[in-house]
N, C-alpha and C positions, 0 to 999 in steps of 0.2 A: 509473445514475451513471457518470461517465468515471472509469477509473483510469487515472493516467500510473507508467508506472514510468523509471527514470531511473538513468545507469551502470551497476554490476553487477549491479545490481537488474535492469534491463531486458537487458543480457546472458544473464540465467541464466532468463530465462520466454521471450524471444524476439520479444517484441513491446514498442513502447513505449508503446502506450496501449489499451487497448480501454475497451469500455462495457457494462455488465451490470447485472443485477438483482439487488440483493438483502435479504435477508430482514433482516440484522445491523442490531443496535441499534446498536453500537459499533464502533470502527475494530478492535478487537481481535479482536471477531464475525466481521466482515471478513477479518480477516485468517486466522482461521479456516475461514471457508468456502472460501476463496483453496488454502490448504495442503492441501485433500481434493482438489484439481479434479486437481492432476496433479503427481507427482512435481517435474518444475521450478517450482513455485509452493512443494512442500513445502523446496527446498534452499535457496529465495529467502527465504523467512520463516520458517529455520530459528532467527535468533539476530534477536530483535527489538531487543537491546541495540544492534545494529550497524546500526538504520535507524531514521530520520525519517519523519516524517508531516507533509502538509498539505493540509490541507483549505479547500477555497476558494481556495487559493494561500496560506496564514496559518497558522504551522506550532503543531502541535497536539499532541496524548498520547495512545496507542494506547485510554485511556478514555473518548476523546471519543464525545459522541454524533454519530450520521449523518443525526439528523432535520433535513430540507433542504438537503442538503450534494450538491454538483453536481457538485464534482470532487475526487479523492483522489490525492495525490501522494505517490509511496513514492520513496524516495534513501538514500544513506550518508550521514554527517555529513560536514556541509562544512567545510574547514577553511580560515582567514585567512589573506592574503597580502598 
């Protein structure tokens, strides 16, 4: 699956999108497996209160499931203007 990361999200891992394999039922699975690969994944998804999720482009709950899901998009919350 593609994951895009986006503002200091993708500041703090260094890349803004890659694509990988993986095992996770869940976005939270995910985001687990994310935080063992390397120190900057662990500082980026340190405080999951402080990001967003969307899956498919269609923003979601880090308990979603990942069965058939093509792209995962991690951000800060957005705020109105």
């Amino acid at each position: 699956m593609d994951i895009l990361y986006f503002a200091w999200v993708r500041e703090r891992i260094g890349v803004p999108r890659e694509r990988i394999e993986s095992s996770a039922v869940t976005v939270a699975g995910l985001v687990e497996e994310l935080r063992t690969r390397e120190d900057r994944y662990a500082a980026a998804f340190a405080d999951l209160s402080a990001l967003r999720v969307a899956l498919d482009q269609e923003l979601s709950d880090f308990d979603a499931p990942l069965d058939g899901v093509r792209e995962v998009a991690f951000f800060p919350p957005m705020t109105g203007g």
